[in-house]
VEXGUNU-845029 format. One record per atom (N, C-alpha, C, CB): residue number from 1; x, z, y; residue in three letters. Coordinates in pm, 1 decimal. Atoms other than C-alpha are relative to their C-alpha. Glycine has a CB too. Layout:
! residues N
+-----+----------+----------+----------+-----+
:   n :       xx :       zz :       yy : res :
+-----+----------+----------+----------+-----+
: NUM :        X :        Z :        Y : Ala :
...
+-----+----------+----------+----------+-----+
***
This chain:
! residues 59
+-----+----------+----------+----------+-----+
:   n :       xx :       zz :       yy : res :
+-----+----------+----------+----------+-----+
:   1 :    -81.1 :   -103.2 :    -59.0 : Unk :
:   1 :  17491.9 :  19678.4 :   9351.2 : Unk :
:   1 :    -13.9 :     -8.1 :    152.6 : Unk :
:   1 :    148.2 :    -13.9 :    -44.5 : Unk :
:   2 :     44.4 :     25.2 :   -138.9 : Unk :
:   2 :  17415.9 :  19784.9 :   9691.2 : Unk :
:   2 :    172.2 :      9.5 :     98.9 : Unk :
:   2 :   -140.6 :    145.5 :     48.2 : Unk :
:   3 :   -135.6 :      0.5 :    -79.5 : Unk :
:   3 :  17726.5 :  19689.5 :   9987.0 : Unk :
:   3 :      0.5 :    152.3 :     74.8 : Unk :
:   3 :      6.0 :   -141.6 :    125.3 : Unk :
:   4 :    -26.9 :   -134.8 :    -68.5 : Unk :
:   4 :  17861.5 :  20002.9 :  10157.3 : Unk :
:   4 :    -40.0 :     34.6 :     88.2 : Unk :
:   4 :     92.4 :     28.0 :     28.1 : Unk :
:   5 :      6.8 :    -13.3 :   -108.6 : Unk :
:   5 :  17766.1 :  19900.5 :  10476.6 : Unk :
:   5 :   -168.1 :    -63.2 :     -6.0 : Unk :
:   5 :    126.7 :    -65.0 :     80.5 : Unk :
:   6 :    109.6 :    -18.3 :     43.5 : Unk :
:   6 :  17392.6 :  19850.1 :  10361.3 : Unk :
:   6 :    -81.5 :    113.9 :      7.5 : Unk :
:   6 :     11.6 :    -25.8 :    -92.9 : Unk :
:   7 :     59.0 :   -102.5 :    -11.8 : Unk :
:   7 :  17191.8 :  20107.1 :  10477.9 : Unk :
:   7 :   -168.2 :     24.1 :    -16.1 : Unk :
:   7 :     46.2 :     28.1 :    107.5 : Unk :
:   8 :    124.0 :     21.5 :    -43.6 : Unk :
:   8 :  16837.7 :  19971.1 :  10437.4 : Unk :
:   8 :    -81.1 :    -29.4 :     37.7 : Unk :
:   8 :    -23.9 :     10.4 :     15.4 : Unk :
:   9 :     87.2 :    122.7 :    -67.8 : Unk :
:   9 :  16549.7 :  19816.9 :  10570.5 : Unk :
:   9 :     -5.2 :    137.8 :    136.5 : Unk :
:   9 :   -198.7 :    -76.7 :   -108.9 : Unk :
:  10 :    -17.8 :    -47.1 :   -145.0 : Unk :
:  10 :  16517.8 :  19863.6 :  10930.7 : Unk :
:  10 :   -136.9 :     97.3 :     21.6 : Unk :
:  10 :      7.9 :   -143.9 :    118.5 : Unk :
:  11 :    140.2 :    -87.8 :     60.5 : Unk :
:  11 :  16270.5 :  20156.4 :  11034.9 : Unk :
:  11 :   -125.1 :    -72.9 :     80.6 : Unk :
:  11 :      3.6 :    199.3 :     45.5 : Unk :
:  12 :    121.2 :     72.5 :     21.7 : Unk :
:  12 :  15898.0 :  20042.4 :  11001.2 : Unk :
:  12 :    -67.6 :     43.3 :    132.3 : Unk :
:  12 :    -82.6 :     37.3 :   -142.9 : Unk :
:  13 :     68.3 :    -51.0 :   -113.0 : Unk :
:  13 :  15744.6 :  20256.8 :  11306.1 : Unk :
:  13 :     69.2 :     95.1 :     75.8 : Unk :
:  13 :   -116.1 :     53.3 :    -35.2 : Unk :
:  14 :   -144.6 :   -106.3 :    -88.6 : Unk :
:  14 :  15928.1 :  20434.9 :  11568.8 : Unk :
:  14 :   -101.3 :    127.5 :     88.8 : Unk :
:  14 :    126.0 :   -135.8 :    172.5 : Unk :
:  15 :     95.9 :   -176.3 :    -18.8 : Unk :
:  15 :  15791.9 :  20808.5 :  11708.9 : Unk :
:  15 :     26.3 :    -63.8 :    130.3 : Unk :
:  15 :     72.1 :    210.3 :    -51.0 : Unk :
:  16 :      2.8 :     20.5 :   -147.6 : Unk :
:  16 :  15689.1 :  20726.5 :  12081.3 : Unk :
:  16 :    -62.1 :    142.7 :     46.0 : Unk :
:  16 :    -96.2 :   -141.6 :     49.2 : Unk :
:  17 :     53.1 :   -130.4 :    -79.8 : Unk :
:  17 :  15578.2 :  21126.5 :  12140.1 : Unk :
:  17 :     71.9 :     66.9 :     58.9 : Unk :
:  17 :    -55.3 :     89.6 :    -61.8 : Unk :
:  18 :    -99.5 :    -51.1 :   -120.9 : Unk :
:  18 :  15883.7 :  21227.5 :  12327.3 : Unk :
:  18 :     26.1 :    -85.7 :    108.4 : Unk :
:  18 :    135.0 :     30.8 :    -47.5 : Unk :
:  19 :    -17.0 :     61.6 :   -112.0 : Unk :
:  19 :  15906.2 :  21005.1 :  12553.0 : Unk :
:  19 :    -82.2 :    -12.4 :     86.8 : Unk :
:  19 :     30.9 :    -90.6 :    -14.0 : Unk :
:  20 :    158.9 :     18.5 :    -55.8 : Unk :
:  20 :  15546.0 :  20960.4 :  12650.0 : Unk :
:  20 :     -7.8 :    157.3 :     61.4 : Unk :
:  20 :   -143.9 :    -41.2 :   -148.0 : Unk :
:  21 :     84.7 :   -110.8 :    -84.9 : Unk :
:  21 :  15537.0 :  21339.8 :  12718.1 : Unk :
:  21 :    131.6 :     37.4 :    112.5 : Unk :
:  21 :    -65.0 :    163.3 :   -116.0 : Unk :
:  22 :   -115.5 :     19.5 :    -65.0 : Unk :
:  22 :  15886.5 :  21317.9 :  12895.4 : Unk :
:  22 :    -75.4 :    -78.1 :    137.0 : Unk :
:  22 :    120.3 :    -89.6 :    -98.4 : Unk :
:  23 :     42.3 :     31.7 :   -155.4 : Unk :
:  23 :  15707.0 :  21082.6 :  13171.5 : Unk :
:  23 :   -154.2 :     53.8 :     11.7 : Unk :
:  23 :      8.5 :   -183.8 :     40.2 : Unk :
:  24 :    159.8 :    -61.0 :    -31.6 : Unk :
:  24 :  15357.4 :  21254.2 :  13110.6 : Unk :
:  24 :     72.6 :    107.7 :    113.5 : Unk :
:  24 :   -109.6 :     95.4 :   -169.4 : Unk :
:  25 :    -19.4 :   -126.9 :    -74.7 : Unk :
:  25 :  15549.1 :  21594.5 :  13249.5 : Unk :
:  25 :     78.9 :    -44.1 :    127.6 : Unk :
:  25 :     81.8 :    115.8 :    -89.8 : Unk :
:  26 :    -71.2 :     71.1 :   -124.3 : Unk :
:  26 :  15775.3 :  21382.2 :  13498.3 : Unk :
:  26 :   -128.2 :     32.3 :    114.2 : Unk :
:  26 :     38.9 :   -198.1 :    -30.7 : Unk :
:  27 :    149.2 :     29.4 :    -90.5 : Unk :
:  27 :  15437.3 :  21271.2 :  13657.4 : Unk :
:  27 :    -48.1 :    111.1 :     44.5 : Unk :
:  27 :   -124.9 :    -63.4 :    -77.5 : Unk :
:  28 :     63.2 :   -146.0 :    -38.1 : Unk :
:  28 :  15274.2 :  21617.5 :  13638.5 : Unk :
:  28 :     82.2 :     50.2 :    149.6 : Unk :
:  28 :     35.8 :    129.1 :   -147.7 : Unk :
:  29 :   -105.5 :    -43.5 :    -70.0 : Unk :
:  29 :  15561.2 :  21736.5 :  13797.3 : Unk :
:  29 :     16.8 :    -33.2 :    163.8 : Unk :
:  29 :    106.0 :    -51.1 :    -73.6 : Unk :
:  30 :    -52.6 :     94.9 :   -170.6 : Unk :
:  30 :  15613.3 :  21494.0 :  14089.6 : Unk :
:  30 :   -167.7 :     70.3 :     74.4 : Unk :
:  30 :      9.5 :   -281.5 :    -14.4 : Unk :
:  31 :    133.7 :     13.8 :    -55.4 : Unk :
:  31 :  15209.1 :  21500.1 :  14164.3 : Unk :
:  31 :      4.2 :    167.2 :     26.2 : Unk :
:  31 :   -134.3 :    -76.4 :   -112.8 : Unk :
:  32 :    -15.5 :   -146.4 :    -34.2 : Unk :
:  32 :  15239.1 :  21923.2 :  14175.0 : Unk :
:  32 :    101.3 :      4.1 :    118.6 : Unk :
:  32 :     54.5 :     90.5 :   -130.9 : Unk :
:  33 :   -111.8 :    -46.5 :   -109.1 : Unk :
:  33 :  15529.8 :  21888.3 :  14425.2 : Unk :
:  33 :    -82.9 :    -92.4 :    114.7 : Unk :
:  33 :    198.1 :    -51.0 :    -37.7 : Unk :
:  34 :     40.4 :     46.2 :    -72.4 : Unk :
:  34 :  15345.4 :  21652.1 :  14627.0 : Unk :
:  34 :   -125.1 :     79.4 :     87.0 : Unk :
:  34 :    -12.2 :   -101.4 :    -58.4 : Unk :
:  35 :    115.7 :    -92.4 :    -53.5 : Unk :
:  35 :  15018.8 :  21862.4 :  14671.3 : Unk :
:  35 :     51.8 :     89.9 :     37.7 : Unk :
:  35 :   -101.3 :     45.5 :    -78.6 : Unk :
:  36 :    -30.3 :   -141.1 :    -62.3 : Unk :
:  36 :  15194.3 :  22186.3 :  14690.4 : Unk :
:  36 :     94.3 :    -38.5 :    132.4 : Unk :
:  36 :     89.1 :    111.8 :   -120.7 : Unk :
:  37 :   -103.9 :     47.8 :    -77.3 : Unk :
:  37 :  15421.2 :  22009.9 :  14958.6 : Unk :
:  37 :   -112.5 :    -23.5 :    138.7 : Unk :
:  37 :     91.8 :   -149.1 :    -76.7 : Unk :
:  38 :    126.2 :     36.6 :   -126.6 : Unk :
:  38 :  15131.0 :  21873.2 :  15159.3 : Unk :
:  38 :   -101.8 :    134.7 :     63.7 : Unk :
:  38 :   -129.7 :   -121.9 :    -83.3 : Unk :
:  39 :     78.0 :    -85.7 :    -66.8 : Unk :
:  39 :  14930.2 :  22144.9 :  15155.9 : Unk :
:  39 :     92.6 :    133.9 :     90.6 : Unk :
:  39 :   -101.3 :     53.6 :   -118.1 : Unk :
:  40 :    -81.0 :    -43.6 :   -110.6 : Unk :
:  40 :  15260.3 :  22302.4 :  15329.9 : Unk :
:  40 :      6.4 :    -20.7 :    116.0 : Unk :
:  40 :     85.4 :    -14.6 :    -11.4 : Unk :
:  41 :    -30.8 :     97.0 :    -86.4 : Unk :
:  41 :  15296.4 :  22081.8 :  15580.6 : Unk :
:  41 :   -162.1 :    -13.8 :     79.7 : Unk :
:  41 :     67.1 :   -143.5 :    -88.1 : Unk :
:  42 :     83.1 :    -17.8 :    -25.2 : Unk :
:  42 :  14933.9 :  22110.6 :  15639.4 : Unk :
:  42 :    -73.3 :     22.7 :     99.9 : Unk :
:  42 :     -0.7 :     35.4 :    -43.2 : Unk :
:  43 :     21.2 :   -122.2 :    -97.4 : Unk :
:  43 :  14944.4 :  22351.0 :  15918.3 : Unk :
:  43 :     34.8 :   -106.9 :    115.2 : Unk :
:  43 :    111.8 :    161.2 :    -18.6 : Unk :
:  44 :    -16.5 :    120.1 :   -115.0 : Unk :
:  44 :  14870.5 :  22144.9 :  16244.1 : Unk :
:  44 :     40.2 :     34.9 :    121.8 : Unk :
:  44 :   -121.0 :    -71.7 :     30.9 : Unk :
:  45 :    -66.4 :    -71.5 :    -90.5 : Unk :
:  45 :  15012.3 :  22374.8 :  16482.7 : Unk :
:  45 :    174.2 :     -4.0 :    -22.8 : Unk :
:  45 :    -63.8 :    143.4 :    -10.3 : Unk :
:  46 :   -186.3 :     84.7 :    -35.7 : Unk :
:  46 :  15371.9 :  22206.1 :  16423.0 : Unk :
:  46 :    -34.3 :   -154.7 :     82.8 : Unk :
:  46 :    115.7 :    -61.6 :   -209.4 : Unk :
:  47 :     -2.2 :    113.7 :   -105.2 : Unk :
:  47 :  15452.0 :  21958.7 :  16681.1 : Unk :
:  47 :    116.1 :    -68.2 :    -25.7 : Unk :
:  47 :     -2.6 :     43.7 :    149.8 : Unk :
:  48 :   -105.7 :    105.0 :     14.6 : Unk :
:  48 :  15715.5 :  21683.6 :  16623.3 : Unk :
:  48 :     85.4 :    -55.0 :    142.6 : Unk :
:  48 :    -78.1 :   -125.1 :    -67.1 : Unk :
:  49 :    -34.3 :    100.0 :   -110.9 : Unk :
:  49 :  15930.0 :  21599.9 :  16909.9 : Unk :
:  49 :    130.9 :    -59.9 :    -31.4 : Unk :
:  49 :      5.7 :     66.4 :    144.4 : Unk :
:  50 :   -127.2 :     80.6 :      6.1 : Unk :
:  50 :  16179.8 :  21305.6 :  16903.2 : Unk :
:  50 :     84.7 :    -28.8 :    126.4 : Unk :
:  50 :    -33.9 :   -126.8 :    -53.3 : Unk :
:  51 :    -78.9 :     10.5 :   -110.9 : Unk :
:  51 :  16465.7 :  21259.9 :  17129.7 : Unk :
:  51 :     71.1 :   -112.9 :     -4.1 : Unk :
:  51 :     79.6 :    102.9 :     17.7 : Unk :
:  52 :    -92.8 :    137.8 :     29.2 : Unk :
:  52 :  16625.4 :  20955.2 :  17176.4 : Unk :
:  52 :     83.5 :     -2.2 :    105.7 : Unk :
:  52 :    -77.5 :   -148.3 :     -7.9 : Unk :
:  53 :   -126.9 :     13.2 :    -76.7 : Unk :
:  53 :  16996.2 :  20941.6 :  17330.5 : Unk :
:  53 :     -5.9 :   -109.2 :     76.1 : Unk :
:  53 :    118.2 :     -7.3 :    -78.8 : Unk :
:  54 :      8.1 :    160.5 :   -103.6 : Unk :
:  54 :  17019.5 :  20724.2 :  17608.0 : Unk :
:  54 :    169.1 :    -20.6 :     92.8 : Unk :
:  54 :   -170.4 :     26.4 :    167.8 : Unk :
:  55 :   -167.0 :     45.0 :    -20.0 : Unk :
:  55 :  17357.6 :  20567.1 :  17698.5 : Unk :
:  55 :     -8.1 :   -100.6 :     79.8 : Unk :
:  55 :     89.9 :    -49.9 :   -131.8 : Unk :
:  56 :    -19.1 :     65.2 :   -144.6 : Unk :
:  56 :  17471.1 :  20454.2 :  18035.9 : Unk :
:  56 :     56.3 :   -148.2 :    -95.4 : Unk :
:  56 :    141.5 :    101.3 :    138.7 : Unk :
:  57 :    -30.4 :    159.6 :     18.1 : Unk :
:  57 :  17536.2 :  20058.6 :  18025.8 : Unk :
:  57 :    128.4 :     -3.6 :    127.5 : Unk :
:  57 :   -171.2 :   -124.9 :     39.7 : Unk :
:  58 :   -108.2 :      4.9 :    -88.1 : Unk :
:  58 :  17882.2 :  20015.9 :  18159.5 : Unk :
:  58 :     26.9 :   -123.3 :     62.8 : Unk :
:  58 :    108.6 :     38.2 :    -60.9 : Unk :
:  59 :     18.9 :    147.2 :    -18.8 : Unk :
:  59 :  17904.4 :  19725.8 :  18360.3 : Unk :
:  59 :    134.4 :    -28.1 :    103.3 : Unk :
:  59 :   -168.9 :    -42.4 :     73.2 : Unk :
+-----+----------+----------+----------+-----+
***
């Protein structure tokens, strides 16, 4: 007689095709935002200027 709380042998092989295409499309994903991002940014007629605050020394 089988116990109630007997459900079986444990399962034999487990489905790894959602997950695998879960970080396949992650990846896709990231690597498409990166190129299409760069080739934004691309344009070499932007100039960067940094400013750095400068604070009297009180003495």
């Amino acid at each position: 007689m089988r116990d109630r709380d007997d459900f079986g042998l444990p399962e034999q092989r487990a489905s790894t095709g959602l997950p695998l295409s879960i970080m396949l499309l992650s990846m896709l994903t990231i690597g498409l935002y990166l190129v299409v991002g760069g080739a934004l940014v691309q344009n070499e007629s932007r100039s960067v200027a940094v400013y750095i605050p400068t604070v009297p020394i009180a003495r």
